[in-house]
DRENPA-3360 file (N, C-alpha, C; in nm, 2 decimals, always signed):
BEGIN
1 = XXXXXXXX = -3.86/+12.68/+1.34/-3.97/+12.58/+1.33/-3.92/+12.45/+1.27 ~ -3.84/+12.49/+1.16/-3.77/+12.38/+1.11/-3.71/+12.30/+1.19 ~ -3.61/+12.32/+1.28/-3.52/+12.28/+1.36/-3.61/+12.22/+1.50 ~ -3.69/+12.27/+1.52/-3.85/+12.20/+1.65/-3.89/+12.10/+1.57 ~ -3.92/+12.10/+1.47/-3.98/+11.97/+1.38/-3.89/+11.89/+1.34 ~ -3.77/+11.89/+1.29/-3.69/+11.81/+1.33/-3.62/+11.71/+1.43 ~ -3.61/+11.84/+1.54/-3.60/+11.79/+1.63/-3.72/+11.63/+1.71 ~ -3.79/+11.68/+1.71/-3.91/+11.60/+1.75/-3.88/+11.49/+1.67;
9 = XXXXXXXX = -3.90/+11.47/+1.53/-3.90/+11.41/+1.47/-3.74/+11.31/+1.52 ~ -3.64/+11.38/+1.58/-3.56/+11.31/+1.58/-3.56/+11.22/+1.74 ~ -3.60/+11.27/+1.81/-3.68/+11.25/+1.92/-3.76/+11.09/+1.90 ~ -3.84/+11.12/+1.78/-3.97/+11.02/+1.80/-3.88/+10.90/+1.73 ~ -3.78/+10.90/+1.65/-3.70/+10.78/+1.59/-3.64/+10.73/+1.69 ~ -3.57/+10.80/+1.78/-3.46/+10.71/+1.90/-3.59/+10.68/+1.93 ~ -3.70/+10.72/+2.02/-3.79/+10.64/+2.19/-3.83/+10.53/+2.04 ~ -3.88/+10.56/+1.88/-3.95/+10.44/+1.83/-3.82/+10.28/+1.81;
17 = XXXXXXXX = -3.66/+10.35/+1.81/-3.56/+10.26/+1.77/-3.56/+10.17/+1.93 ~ -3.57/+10.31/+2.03/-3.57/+10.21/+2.16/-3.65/+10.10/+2.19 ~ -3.81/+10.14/+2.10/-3.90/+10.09/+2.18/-3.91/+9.91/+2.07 ~ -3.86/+9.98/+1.96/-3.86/+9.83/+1.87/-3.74/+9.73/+1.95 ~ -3.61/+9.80/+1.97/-3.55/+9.75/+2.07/-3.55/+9.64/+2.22 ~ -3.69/+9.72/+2.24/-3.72/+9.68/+2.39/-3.82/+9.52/+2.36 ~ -3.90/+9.58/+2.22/-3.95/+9.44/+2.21/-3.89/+9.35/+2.18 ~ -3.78/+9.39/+2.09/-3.72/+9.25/+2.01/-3.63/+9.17/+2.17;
25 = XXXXXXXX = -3.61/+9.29/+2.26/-3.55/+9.18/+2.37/-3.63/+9.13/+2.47 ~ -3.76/+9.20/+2.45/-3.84/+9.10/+2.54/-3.91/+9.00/+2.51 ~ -3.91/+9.01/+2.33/-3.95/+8.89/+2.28/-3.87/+8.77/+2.25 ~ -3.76/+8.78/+2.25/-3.61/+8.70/+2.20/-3.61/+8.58/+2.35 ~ -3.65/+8.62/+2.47/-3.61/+8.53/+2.60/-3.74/+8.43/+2.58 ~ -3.81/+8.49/+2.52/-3.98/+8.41/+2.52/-3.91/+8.30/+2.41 ~ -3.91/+8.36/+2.32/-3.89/+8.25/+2.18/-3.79/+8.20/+2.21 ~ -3.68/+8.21/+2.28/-3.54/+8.07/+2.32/-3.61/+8.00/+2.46;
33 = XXXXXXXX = -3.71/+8.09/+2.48/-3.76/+7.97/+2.65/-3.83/+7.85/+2.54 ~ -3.91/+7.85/+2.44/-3.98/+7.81/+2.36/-3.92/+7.67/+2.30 ~ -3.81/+7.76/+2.25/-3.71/+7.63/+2.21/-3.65/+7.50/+2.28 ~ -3.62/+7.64/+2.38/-3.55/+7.47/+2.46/-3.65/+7.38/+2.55 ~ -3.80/+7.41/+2.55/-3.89/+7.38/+2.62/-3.85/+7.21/+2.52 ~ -3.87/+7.29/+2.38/-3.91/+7.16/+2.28/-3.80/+7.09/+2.31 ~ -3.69/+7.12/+2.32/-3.56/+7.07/+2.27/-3.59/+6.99/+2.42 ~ -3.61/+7.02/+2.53/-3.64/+6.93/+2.62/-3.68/+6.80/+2.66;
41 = XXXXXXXX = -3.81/+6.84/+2.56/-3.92/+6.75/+2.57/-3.84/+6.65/+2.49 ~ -3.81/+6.68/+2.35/-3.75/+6.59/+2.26/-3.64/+6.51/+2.30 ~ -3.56/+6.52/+2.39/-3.45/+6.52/+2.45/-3.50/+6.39/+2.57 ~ -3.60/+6.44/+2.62/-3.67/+6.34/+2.74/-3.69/+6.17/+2.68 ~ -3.77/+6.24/+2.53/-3.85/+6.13/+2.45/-3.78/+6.00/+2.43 ~ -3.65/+6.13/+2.39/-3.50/+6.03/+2.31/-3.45/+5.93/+2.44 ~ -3.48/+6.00/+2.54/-3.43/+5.97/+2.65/-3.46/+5.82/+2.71 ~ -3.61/+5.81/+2.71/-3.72/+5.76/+2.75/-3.67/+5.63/+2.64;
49 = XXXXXXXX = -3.65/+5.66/+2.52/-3.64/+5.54/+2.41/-3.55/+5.48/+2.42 ~ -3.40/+5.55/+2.47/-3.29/+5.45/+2.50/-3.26/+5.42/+2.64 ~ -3.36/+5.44/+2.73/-3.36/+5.33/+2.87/-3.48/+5.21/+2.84 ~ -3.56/+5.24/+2.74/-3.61/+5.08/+2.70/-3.57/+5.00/+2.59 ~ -3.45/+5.07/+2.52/-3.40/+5.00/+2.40/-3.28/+4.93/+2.49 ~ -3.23/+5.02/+2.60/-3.14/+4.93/+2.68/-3.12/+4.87/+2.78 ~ -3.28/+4.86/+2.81/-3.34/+4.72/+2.93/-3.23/+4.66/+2.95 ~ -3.17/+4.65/+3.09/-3.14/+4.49/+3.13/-3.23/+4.39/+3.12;
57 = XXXXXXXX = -3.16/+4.27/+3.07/-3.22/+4.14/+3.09/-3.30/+4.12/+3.24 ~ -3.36/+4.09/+3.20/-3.45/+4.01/+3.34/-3.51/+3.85/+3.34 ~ -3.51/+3.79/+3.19/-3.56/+3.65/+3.13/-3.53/+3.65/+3.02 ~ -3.56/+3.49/+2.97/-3.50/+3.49/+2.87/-3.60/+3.32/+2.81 ~ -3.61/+3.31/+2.67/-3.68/+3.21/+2.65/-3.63/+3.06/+2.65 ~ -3.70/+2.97/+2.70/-3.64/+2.84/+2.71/-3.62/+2.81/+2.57 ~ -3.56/+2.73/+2.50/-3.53/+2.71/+2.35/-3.61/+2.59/+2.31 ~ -3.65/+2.51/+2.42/-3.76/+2.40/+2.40/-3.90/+2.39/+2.44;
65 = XXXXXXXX = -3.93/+2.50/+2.53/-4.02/+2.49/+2.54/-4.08/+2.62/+2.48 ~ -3.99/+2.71/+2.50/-4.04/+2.86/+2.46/-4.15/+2.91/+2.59 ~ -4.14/+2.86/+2.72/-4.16/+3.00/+2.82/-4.05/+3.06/+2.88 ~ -4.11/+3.15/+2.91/-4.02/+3.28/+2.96/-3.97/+3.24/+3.09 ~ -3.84/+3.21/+3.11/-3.77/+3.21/+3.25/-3.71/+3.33/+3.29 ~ -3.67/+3.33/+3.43/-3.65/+3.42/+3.52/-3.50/+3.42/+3.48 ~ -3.43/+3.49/+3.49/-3.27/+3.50/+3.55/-3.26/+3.51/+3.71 ~ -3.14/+3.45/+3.77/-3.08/+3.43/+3.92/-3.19/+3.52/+3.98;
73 = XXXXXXXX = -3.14/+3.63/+3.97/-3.21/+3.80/+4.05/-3.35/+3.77/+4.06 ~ -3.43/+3.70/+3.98/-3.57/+3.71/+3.97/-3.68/+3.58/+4.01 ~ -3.53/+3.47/+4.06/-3.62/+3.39/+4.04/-3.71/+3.35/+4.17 ~ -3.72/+3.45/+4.29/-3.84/+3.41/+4.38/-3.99/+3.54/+4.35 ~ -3.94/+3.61/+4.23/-4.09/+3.75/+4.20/-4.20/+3.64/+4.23 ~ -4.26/+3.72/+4.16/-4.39/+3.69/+4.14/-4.44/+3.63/+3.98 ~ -4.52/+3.53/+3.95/-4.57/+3.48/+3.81/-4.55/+3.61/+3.73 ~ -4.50/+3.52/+3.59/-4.51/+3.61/+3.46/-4.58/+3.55/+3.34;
81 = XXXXXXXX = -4.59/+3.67/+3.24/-4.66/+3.63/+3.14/-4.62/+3.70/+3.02 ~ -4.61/+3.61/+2.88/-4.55/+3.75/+2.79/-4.69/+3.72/+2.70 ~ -4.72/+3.85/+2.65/-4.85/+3.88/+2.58/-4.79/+3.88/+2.42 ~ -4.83/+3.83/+2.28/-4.77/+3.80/+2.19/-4.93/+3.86/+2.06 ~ -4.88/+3.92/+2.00/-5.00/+3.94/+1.91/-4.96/+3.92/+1.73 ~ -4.98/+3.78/+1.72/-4.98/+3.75/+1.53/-5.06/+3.80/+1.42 ~ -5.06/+3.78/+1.29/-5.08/+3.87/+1.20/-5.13/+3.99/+1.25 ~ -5.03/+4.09/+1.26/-5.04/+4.24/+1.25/-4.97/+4.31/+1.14;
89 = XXXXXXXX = -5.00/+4.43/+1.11/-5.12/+4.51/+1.14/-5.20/+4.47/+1.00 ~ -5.35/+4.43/+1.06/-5.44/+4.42/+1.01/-5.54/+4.51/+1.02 ~ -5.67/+4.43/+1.12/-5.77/+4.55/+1.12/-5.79/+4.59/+1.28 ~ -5.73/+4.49/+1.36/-5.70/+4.58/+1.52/-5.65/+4.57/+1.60 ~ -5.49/+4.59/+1.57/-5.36/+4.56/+1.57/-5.35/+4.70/+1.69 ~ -5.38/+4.81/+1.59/-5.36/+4.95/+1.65/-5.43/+4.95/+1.80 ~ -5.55/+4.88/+1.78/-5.64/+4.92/+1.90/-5.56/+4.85/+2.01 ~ -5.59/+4.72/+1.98/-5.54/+4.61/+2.10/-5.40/+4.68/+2.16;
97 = XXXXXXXX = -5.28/+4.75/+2.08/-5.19/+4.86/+2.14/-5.24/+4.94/+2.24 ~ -5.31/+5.05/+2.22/-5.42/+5.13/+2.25/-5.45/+5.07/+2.39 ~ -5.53/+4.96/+2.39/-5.57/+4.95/+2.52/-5.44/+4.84/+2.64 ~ -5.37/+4.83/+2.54/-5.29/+4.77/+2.64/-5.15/+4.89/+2.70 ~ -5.17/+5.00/+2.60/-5.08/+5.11/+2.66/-5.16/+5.19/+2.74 ~ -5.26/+5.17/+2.79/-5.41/+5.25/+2.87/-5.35/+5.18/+2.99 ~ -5.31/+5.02/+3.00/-5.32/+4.92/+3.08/-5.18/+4.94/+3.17 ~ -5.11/+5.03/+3.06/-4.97/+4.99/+3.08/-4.83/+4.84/+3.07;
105 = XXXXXXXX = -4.97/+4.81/+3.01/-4.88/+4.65/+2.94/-4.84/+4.66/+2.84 ~ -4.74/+4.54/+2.81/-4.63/+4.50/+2.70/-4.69/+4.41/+2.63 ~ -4.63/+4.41/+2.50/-4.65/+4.29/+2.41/-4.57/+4.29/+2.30 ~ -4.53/+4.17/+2.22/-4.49/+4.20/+2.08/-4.57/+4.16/+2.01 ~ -4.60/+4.24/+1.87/-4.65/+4.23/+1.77/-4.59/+4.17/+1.67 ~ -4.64/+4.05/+1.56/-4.54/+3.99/+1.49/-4.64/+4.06/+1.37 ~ -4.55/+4.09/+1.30/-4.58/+4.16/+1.13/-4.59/+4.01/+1.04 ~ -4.70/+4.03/+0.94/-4.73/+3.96/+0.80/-4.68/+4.07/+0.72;
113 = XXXXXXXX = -4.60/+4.04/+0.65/-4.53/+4.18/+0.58/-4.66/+4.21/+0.46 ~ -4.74/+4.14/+0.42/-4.87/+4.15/+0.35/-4.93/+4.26/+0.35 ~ -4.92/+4.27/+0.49/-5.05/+4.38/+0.57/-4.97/+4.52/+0.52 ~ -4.85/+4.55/+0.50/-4.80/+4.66/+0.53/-4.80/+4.71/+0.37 ~ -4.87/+4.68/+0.27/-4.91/+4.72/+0.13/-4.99/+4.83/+0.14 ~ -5.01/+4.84/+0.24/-5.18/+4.92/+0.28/-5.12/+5.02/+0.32 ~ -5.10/+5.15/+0.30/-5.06/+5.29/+0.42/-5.14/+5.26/+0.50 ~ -5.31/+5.26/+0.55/-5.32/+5.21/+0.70/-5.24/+5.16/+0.76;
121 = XXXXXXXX = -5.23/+5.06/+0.69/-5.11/+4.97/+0.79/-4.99/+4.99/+0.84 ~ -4.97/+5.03/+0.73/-4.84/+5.14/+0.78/-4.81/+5.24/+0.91 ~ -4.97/+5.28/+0.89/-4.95/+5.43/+0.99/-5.01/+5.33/+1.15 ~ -5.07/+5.22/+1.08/-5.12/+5.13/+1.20/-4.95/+5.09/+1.28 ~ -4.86/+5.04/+1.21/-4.77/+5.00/+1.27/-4.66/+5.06/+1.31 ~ -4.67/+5.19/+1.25/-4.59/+5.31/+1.30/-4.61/+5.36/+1.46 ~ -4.76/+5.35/+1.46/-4.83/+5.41/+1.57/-4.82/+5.32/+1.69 ~ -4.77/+5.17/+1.64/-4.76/+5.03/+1.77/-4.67/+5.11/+1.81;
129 = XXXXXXXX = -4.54/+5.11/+1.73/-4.40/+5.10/+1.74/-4.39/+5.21/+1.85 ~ -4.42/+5.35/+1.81/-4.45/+5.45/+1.89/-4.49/+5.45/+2.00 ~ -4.60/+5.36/+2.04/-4.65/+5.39/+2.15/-4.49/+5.27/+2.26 ~ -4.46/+5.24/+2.18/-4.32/+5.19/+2.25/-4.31/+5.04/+2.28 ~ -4.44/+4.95/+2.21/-4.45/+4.79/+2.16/-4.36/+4.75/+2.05 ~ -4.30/+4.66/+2.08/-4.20/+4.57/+2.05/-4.22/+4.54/+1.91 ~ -4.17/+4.49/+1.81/-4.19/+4.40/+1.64/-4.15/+4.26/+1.61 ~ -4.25/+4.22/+1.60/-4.16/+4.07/+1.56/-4.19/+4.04/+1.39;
137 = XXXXXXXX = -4.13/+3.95/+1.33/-4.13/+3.85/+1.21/-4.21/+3.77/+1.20 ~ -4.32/+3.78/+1.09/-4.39/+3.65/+1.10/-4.44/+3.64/+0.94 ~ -4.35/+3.65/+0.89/-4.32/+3.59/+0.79/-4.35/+3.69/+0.66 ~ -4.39/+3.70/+0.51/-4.48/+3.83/+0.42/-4.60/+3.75/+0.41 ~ -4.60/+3.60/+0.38/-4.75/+3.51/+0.35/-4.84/+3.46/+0.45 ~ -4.74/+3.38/+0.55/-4.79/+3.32/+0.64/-4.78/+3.19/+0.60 ~ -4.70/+3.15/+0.54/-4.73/+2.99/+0.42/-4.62/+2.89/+0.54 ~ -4.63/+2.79/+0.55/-4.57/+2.68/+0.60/-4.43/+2.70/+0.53;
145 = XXXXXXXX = -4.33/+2.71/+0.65/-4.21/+2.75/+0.58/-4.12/+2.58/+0.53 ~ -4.14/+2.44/+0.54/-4.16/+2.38/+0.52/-4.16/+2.32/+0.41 ~ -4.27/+2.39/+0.38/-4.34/+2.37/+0.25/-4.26/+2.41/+0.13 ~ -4.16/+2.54/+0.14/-4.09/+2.64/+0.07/-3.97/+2.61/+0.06 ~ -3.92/+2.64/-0.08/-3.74/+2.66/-0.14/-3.68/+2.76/+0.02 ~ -3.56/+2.70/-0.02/-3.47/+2.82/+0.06/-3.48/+2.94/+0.00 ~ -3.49/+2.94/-0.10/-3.52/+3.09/-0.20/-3.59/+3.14/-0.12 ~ -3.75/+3.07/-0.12/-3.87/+3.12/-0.09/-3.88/+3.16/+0.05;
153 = XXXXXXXX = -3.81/+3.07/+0.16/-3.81/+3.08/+0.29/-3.75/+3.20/+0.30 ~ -3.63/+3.24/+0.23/-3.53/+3.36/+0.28/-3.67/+3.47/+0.20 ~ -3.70/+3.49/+0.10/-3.82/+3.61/+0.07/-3.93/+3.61/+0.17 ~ -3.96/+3.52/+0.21/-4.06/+3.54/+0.32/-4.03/+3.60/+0.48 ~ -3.89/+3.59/+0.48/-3.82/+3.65/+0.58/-3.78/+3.82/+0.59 ~ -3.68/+3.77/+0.52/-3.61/+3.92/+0.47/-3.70/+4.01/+0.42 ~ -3.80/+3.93/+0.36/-3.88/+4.06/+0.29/-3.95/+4.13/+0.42 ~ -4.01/+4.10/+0.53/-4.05/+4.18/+0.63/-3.95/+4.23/+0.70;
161 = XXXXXXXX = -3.85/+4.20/+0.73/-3.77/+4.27/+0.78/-3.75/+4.42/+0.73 ~ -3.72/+4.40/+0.60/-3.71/+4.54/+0.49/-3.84/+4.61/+0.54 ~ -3.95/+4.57/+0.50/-4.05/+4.63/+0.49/-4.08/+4.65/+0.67 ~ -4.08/+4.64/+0.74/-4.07/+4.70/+0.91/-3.95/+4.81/+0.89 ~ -3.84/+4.78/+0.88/-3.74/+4.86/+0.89/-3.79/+5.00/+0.82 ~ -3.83/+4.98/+0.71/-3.88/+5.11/+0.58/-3.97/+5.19/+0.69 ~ -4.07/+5.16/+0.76/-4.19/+5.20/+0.83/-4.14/+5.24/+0.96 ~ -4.07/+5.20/+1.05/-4.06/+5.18/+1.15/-3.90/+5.25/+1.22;
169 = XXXXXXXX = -3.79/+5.20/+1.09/-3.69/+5.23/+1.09/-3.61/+5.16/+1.19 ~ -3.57/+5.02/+1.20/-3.56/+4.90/+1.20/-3.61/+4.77/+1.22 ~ -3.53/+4.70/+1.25/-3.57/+4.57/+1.19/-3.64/+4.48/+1.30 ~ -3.71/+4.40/+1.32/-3.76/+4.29/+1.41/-3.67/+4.26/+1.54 ~ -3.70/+4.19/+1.62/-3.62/+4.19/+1.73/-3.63/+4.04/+1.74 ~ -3.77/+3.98/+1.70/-3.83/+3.86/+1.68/-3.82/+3.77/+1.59 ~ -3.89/+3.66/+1.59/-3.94/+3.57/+1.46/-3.98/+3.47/+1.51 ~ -4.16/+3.49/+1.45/-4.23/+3.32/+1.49/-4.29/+3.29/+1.32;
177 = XXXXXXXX = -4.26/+3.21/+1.34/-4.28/+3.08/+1.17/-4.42/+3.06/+1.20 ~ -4.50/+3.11/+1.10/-4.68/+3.07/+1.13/-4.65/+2.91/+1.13 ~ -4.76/+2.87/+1.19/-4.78/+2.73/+1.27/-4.67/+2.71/+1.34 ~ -4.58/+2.80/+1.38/-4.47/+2.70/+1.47/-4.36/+2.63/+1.36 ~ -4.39/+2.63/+1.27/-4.31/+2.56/+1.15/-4.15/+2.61/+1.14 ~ -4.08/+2.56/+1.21/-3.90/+2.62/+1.18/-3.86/+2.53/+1.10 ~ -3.74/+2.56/+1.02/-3.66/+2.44/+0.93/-3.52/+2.51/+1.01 ~ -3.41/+2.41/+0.95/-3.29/+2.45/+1.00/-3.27/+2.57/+0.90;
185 = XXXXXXXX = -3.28/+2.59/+0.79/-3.22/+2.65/+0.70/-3.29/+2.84/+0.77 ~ -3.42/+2.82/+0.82/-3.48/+2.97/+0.90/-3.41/+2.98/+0.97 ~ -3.40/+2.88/+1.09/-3.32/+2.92/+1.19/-3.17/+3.02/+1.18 ~ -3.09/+2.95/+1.10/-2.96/+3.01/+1.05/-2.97/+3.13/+1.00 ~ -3.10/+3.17/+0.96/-3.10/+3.31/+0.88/-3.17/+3.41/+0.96 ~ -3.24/+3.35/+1.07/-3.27/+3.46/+1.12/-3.18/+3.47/+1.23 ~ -3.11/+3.41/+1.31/-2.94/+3.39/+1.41/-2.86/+3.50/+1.33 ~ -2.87/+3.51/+1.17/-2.78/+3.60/+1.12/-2.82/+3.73/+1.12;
193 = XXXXXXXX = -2.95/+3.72/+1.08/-3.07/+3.85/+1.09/-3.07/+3.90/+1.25 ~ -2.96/+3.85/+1.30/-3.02/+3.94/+1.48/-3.16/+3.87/+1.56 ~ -3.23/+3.80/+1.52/-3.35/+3.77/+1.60/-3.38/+3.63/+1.67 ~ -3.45/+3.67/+1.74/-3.47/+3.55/+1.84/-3.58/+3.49/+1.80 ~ -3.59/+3.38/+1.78/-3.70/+3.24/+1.73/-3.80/+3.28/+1.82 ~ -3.92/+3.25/+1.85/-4.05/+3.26/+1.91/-4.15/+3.15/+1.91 ~ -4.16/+3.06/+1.96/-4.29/+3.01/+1.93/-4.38/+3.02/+2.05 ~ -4.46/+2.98/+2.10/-4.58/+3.01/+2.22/-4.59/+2.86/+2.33;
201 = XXXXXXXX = -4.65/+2.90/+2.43/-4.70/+2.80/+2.51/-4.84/+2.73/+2.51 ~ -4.92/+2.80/+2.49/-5.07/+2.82/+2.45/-5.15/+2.94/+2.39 ~ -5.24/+2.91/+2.33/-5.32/+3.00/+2.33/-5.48/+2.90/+2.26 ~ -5.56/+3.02/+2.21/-5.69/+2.97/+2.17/-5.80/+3.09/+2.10 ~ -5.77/+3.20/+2.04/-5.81/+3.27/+1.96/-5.87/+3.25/+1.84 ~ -5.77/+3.19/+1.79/-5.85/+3.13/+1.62/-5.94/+3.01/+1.64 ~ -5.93/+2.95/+1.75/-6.04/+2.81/+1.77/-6.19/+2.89/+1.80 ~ -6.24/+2.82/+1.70/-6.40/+2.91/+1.69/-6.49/+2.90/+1.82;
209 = XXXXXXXX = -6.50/+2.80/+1.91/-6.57/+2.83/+1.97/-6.54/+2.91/+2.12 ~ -6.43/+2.96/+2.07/-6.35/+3.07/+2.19/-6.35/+3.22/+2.10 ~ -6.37/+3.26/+1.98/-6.41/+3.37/+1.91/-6.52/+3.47/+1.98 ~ -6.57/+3.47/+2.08/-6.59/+3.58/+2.13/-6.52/+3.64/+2.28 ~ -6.52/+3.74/+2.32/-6.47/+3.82/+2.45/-6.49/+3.74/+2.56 ~ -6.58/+3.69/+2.59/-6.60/+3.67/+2.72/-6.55/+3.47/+2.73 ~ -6.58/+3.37/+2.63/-6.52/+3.27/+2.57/-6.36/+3.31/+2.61 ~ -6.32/+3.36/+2.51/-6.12/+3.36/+2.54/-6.09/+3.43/+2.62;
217 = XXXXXXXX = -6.17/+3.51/+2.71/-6.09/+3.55/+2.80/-6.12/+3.44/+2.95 ~ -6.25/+3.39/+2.99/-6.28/+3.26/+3.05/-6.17/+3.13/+3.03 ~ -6.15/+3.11/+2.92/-6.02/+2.97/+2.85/-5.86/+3.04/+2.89 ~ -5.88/+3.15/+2.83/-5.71/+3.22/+2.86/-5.66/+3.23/+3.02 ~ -5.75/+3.27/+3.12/-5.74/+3.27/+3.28/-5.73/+3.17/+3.36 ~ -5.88/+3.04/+3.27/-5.81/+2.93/+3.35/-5.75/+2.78/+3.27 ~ -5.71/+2.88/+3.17/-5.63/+2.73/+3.10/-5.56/+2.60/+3.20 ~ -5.48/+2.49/+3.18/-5.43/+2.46/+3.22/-5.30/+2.51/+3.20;
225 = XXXXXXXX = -5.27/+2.58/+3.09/-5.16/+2.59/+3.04/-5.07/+2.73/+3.10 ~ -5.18/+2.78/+3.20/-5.10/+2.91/+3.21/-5.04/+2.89/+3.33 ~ -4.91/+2.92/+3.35/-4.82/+2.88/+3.46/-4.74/+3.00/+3.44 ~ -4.67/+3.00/+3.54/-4.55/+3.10/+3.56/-4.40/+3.09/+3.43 ~ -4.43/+3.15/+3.34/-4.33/+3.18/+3.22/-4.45/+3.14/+3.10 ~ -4.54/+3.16/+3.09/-4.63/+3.16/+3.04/-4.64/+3.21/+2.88 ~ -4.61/+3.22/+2.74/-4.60/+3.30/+2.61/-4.73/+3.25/+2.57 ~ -4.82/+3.37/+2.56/-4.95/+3.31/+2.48/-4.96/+3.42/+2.40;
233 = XXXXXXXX = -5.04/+3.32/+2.30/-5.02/+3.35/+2.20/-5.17/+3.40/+2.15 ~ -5.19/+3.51/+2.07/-5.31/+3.62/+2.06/-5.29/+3.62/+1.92 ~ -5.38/+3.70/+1.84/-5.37/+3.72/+1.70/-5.50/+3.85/+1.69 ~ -5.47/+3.92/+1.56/-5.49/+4.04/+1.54/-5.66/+4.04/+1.49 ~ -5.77/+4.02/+1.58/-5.88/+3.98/+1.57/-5.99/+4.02/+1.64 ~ -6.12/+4.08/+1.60/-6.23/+4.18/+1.68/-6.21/+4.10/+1.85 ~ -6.28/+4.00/+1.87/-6.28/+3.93/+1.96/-6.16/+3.92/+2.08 ~ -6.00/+3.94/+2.03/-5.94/+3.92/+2.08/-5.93/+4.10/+2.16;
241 = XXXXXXXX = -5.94/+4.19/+2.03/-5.89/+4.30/+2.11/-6.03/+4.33/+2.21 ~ -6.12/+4.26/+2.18/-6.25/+4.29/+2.30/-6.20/+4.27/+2.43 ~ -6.11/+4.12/+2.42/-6.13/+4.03/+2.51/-5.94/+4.11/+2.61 ~ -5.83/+4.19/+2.54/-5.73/+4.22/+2.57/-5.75/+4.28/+2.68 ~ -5.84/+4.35/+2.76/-5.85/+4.41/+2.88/-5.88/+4.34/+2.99 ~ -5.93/+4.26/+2.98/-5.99/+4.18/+3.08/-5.93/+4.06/+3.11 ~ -5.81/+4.02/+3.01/-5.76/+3.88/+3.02/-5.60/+3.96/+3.08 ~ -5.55/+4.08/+3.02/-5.46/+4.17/+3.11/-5.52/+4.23/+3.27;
249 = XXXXXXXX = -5.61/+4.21/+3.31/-5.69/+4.25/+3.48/-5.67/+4.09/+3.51 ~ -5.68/+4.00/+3.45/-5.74/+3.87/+3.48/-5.58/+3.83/+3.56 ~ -5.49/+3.84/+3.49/-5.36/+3.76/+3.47/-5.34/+3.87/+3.64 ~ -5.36/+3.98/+3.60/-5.31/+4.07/+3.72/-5.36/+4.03/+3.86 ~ -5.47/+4.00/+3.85/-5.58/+3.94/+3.97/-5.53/+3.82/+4.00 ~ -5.50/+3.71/+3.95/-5.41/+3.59/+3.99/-5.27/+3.59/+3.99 ~ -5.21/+3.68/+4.03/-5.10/+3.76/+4.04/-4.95/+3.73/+3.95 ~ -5.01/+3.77/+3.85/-4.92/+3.77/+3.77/-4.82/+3.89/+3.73;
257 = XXXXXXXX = -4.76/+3.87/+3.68/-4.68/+4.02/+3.59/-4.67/+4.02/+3.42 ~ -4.73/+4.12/+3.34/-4.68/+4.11/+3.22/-4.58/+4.18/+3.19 ~ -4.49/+4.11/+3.16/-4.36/+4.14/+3.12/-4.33/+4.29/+3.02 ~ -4.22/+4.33/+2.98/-4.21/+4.41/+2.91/-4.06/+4.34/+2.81 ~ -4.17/+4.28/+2.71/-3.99/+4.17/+2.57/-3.87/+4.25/+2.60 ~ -3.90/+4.40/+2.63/-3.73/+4.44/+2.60/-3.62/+4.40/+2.70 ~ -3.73/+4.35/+2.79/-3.63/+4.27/+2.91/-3.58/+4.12/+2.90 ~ -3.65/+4.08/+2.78/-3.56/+3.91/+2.77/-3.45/+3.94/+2.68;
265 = XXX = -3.39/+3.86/+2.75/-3.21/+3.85/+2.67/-3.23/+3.80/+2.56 ~ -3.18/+3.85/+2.43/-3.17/+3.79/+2.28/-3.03/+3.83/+2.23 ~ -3.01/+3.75/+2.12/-2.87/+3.70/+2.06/-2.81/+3.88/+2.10;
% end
């Protein structure tokens, strides 16, 4: 009886060693399908980031006037437009992203390095960056660079650059001088900093009696100013992100194209 009970008993260890066996190998093809699903996807992502980190050129900004020209290849398309959004991240920086990656439009965002004291803002400008919008420079105060020491001009610089890079995990690609204000001594520092100068063609946001949606987007469609290479200039404000959908359909309906920055040639 001993040797029957044993037996069995030895019986029920092999089918229970087989059967732990059987799962651990039918579970092992599930959990490496699993992995490489991720490793895929992440792989795609990566993928995805360095065919827009390595755009060919397609335009490039005039140095005097600051619209967007065509290169040889491009120059019988169709109208362009580059979409530009100042002091960001504020309070609807994220959104106006939001609906312009709904739209499938481009734009750069220029940082007040100010704003990024705030984790919102942080997570606000994490989340531009992500959604795969561009960074620009626009200064940590906003103060007339003019006005400032070289000391002061280089802190108002550099210090956003650090502070993007820390968030973002690098640096600007950009730089517009609030009011349009360049000195020679900016210029030279940000040529060294890697970035390309910025200023705009038109715009009309901050002018109060264009502060609501249906106002700036009416002025922005039939400016005189909007022509073919077009940089207008937006700012990070209820009204504007109201008005971002309908002045992106607008441009499209008078057949325009909004560009994507990672395609203008910079230093």
């Amino acid at each position: 009886m001993y040797k029957a009970a044993a037996a069995v008993m030895c019986m029920c260890f092999l089918v229970g060693c087989q059967s732990n066996e059987k799962t651990q190998t039918n579970n092992r093809p599930h959990s490496q399908a699993a992995v490489d699903h991720a490793k895929q996807e992440n792989d795609h992502t990566k993928e995805e980031k360095q065919k827009k980190q390595k755009a060919e050129p397609r335009y490039y900004i005039n140095p005097k006037s600051f619209a967007v020209e065509k290169l040889d290849d491009q120059k019988d398309k169709k109208p362009i437009a580059l979409l530009t959004i100042d002091d960001a991240p504020d309070q609807h920086a994220a959104e106006i992203a939001d609906k312009l990656h709904d739209l499938h439009a481009s734009a750069i965002f220029f940082v007040n390095g100010q704003f990024l004291k705030k984790d919102e803002n942080k997570k606000a400008l994490k989340h531009i960056h992500e959604l795969g919008f561009m960074v620009g420079n626009h200064t940590m105060t906003h103060q007339d660079l003019k006005d400032l020491s070289e000391q002061k001009q280089r802190e108002e610089i550099i210090g956003v650059n650090k502070a993007v890079e820390k968030v973002i995990g690098e640096k600007p690609a950009f730089f517009r001088a609030p009011f349009g204000s360049n000195t020679d001594y900016s210029d030279k520092l940000i040529q060294k900093e890697g970035m390309m100068k910025m200023n705009w063609t038109f715009g009309y946001d901050w002018e109060q009696k264009y502060q609501s949606k249906k106002a700036l987007t009416d002025i922005t469609l039939s400016s005189p100013y909007l022509k073919d290479g077009a940089n207008i200039l937006m700012h990070d404000r209820k009204w504007t992100a109201e008005a971002i959908p309908d002045i992106v359909k607008g441009l499209r309906n008078k057949g325009y194209t909004v560009i994507d920055p990672r395609e203008i040639k910079r230093p």
